[in-house]
C-alpha positions, 0 to 999 in steps of 0.5 A, a space after each residue: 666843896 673844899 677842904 676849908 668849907 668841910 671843916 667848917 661843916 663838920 663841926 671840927 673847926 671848933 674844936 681846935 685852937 690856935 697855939 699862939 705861944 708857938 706863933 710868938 715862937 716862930 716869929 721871935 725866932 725869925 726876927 732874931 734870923 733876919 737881924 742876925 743874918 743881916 748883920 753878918 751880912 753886911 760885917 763880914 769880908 766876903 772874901 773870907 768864906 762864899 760859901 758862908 756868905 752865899 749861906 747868910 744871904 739865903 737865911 736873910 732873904 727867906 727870913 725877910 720873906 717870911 715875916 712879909 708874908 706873915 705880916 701882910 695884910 690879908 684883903 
């Protein structure tokens, strides 16, 4: 038996509710990141700071990650 099928035969799944206003949160949060980080990505001199730009380029590719899992179809 797993987790998810206890939960389901406890009765406890019932009881909680999703929080949606935190999902609005996270994803809104993520949408700003990837967009943000998109744009310095591709505006600044990579000459200036590797370092910020090795930075920027993590941020986006988690971010862009994130939202595609997020948003994937669950079939």
């Amino acid at each position: 038996m797993t987790s998810h099928d206890q939960l389901h035969d406890s009765g406890q799944a019932g009881n909680t509710k999703p929080n949606y206003t935190l999902r609005r949160v996270k994803t809104l949060l993520a949408i700003i990141a990837c967009t943000a980080s998109a744009t310095l990505l591709f505006t600044w001199r990579t000459a200036d700071s590797q370092t910020a730009t090795v930075l920027v380029s993590i941020i986006y590719i988690l971010t862009g990650l994130w939202l595609t899992v997020r948003f994937a179809p669950r079939e």
